[in-house]
Every structure is written in structure tokens, then in C-alpha cells.
C-alpha positions in Angstrom: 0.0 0.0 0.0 1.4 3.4 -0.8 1.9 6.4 1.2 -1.5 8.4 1.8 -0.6 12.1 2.5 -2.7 14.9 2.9 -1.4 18.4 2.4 -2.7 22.0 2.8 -3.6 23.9 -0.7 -2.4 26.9 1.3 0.8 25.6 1.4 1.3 23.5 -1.4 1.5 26.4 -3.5 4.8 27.8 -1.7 8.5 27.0 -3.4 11.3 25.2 -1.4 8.7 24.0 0.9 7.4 20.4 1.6 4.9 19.2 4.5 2.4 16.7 5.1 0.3 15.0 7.2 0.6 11.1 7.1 -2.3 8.5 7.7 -2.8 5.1 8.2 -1.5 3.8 5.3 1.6 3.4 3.3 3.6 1.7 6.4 4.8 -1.9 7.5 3.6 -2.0 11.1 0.5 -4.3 12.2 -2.1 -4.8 14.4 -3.2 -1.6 16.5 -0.2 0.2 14.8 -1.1 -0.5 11.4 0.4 0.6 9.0 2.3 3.9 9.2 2.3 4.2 12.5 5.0 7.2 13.5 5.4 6.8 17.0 7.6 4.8 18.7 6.4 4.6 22.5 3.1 3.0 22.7 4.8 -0.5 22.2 5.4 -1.3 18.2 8.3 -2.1 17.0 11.3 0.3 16.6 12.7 -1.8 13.3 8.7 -0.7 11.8 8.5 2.4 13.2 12.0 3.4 11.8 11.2 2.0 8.8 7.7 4.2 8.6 9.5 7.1 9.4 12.3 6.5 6.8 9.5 6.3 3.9 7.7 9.2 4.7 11.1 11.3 4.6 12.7 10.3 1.4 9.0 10.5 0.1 9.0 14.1 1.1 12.9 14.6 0.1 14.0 15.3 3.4 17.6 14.7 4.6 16.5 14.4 8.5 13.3 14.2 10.5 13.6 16.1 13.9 11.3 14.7 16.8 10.2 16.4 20.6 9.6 14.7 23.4 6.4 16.0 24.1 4.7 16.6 27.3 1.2 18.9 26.6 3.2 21.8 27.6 3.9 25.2 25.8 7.9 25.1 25.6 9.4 26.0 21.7 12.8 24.2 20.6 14.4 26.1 18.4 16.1 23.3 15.7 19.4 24.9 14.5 21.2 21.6 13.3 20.0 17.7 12.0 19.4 15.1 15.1 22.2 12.7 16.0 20.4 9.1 15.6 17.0 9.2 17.4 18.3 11.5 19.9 15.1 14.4 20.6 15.5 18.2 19.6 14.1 18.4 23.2 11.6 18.4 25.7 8.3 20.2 23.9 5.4 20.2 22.1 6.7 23.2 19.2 9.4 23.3 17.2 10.9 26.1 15.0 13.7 26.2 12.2 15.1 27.9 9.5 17.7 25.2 8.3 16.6 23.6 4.9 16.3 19.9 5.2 15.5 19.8 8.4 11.7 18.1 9.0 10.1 19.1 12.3 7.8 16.6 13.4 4.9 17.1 15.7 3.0 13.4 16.4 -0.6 13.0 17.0 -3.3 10.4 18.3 -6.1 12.8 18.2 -4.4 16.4 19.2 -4.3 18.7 16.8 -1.1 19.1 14.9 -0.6 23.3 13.3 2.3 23.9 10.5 3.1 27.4 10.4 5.4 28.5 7.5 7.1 32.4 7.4 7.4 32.7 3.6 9.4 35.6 3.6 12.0 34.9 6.5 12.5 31.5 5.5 11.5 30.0 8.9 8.5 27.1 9.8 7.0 25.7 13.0 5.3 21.8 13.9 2.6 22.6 17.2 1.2 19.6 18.9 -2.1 20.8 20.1 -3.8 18.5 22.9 -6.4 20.6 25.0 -3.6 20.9 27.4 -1.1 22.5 25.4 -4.0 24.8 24.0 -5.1 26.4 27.6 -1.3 27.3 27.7 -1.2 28.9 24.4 1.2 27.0 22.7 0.2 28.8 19.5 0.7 32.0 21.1 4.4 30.8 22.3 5.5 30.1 19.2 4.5 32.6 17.2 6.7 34.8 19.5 9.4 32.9 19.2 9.2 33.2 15.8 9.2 36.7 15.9 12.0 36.6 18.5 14.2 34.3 16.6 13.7 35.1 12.9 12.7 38.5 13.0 8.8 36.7 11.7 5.9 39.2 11.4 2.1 37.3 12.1 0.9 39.0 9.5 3.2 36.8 7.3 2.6 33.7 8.3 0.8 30.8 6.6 -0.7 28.0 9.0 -2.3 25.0 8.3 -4.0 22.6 11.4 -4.3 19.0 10.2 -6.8 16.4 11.0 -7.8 15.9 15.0 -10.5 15.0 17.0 -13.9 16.7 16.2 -16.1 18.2 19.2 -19.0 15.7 18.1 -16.5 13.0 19.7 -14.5 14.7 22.5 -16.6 15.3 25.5 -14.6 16.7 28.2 -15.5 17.3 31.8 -16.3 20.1 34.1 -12.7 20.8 35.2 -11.6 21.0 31.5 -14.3 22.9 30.5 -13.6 25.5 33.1 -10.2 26.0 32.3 -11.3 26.9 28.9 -13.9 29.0 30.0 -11.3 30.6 31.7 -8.8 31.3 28.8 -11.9 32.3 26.0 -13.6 35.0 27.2 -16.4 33.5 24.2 -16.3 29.9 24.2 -19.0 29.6 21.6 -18.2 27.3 19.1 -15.5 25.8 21.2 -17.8 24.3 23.5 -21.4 23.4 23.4 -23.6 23.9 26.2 -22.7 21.7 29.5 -24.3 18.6 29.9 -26.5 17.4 33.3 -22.9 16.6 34.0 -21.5 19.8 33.6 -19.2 18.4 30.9 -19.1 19.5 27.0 -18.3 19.0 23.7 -14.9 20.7 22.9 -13.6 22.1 19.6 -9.7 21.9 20.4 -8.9 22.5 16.5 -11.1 25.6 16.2 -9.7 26.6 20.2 -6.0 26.7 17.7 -7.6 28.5 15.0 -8.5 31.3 17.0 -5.6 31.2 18.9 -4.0 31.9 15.7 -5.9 35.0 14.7 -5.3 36.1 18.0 -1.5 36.1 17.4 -2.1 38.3 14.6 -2.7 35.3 11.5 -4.6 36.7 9.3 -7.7 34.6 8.7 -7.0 33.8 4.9 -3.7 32.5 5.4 -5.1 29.7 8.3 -6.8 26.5 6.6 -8.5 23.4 8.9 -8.5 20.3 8.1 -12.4 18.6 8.7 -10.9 15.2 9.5 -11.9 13.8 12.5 -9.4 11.5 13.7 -12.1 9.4 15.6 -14.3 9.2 12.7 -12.3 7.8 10.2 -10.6 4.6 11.6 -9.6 3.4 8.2 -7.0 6.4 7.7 -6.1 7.7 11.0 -5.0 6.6 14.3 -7.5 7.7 17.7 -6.6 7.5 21.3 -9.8 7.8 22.7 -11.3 5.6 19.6 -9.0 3.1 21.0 -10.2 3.7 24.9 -13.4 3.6 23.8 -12.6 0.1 22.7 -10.6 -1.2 26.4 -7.4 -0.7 24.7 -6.0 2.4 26.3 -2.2 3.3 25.4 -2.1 0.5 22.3 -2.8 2.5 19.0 -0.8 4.3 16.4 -0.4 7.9 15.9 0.1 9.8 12.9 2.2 13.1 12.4 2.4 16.6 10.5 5.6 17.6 9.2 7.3 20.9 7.4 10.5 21.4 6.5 12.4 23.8 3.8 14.3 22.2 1.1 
């Protein structure tokens, strides 16, 4: 089966860069993790998951892919040089660079994954999103270390937020709603109403999108994804699909990558 990536006609269009979001398919790992399964701790194989991740960069002419440890915080790594082995750019859930050949990786399971590309100072950004990382601003974090490390203007930038859960299938509860509540002074559209439980339905990709604009994005240059990652099990890996099934911690998860070339 070949490689199934989905890319962003807002950035497609933009010389000496390359990105994508990967799927399902296209890789050689199996059962929960099948088949291109980027993420090696959840239990699959490292041999598969090297192999998945070696496809998916000469497929996107890439000499290195650059990983975070990630924790659902809102620390930036700035990438300055290619990783030695598997070794991690750092502890974070953003990266930024402005070295060509460099792909920055953010990896997903249901969080929503943001690309962020400065076409005129030569610089891009991978966010992993969970509801977490979102009440913290991560977007907000590194679009200011943008602007403090390249010199990047919000107004410039191009963003593109791939595939995650939708709100019909992420109920959160009380305490989560609250801290968004807290952080959007309107929470329409992010959340529905509370439930008898006091719980919602949250929006986390639409939470980044506004995020953005309230960085200074400009609303033409930000495109979403409609992908639900629960919804469609056939191309993309779910956490709390897999929960919902008693098998908590054993899935795959997927990624969004940008690099310049």
C-alpha cells in the first residue's frame, strides 16, 4: 500500500517548501499500529517504526526528521542543526527552524497538529495541540518565538492545522471545560452547552484557529483540516477511539511535518 498524504492547498502552492500529514497507510507495522504508524512509545516495534518514518522522509525529500519529546506543555525548541540518531530536539510540544532539510515533526493520536510556514524569512514551525497544550497557548508561544528568533511578522505567516479530533467526539468534563472558559472570554463554538454533567463537547482545533488569529494570523492565510481523527478509523490513528474500545495506550499515531528544502 502506498503512502497516503494529505497536504494543505495553502501551502502547497509555496516554493522550497514540503509538508504533510501522514495516515494510516503506506507503512509496515500491524495490528493496532497498522500501517504507518509514527510513533515509537506506545509498544510497536522500533525496526517498523524506523522503517515508517524513513518512507515518509525520502518521500518528502527530506535529509533528517527532527522529533520532541512531548509533554502537553507550551515550551518551543528552536532546531538549529539535524538530530544525531534518534536522539530528541528536546523536551516540547513546538518546534521552530530555518535550516533547509530539516523536517520538524509534531505526532498526533487525536491532538491537533498546526504547521506554520514564514514565507518571507525562510522559517517554519510543527505545534502539537492536545487541550492541554491549547489552555497554555502554545500557538501563542511560538509565534513569538518566531518573531524573536527570525525576526517573523504574524501577519506573514501561513498556518495549516491538520486532522484531530472533532467536538461531536470529545466530550470533556467540568474541570476541562472550566479552564477553557477561563482562557476564552467567548467559548461559543469551542464548546457546546454543559451537559447534566457539567461536561461539553470541545472544539480543540477551532480553540488553535483562533488562537492563531489572535496572534495576529490573518484569517485567509489559516486553513483546517475537517478530518476527524475518531471518525475515520480506516486512515487515522485515535486515542480515545482506542479507549473507547478497552485498549488504552495501544494505538498508532500519525504526524504533521514541514520542512524547507
Amino acid at each position: 500500500m502506498s503512502l497516503d498524504l494529505l497536504t494543505s492547498p495553502l501551502l502547497a502552492g509555496e516554493s522550497g517548501l514540503v509538508h504533510a500529514f501522514t495516515t494510516r497507510a503506506g507503512g509496515v507495522s500491524e495490528g493496532p499500529y497498522a500501517s504507518l504508524n509514527m510513533t515509537r512509545s506506545r509498544g510497536d516495534s522500533a525496526e517498523h517504526v524506523a522503517t515508517n518514518r524513513g518512507r515518509v522522509r525520502e518521500a518528502l525529500g527530506l535529509d533528517h526528521l527532527a522529533f520532541a519529546i512531548q509533554v502537553h506543555g507550551n515550551a518551543v525548541v528552536r532546531v538549529d542543526a539535524a538530530p544525531k540518531g534518534d536522539q530528541a530536539a528536546g523536551e516540547a510540544d513546538a518546534m521552530i527552524t530555518d535550516r533547509p532539510g530539516i523536517g520538524l515533526v509534531c505526532q498526533t493520536a487525536d491532538c491537533t497538529p498546526i504547521l506554520i510556514l514564514d514565507p518571507k524569512r525562510r522559517a517554519v514551525a510543527a505545534i502539537h495541540s492536545g487541550w492541554r497544550s491549547t489552555v497554555l497557548d502554545i500557538v501563542g508561544e511560538t509565534i513569538a518565538a518566531m518573531a524573536r528568533e527570525y525576526g517573523s511578522e504574524p501577519g506573514d505567516l501561513i498556518a495549516a492545522i491538520g486532522p484531530s479530533i472533532s467536538a461531536a467526539n470529545y466530550r470533556v468534563g467540568p474541570e476541562v471545560v472550566a479552564q477553557f472558559e477561563a482562557v476564552f472570554a467567548d467559548a461559543g463554538g469551542i464548546l457546546s452547552a454543559r451537559d447534566d454533567e457539567g461536561g461539553a463537547q470541545l472544539d480543540v482545533g477551532e480553540a488553535c484557529r483562533r488562537q492563531l488569529l489572535s496572534a495576529g494570523l490573518q484569517a485567509e492565510k489559516i486553513e483546517r483540516s475537517q478530518l476527524c481523527t475518531y471518525a475515520e478509523e480506516g486512515r487515522l490513528f485515535s486515542a480515545r477511539r482506542a479507549h473507547h474500545r478497552g485498549q488504552s495506550g495501544i494505538f498508532g499515531g500519525q504526524a504533521g511535518i514541514i520542512g524547507l528544502r
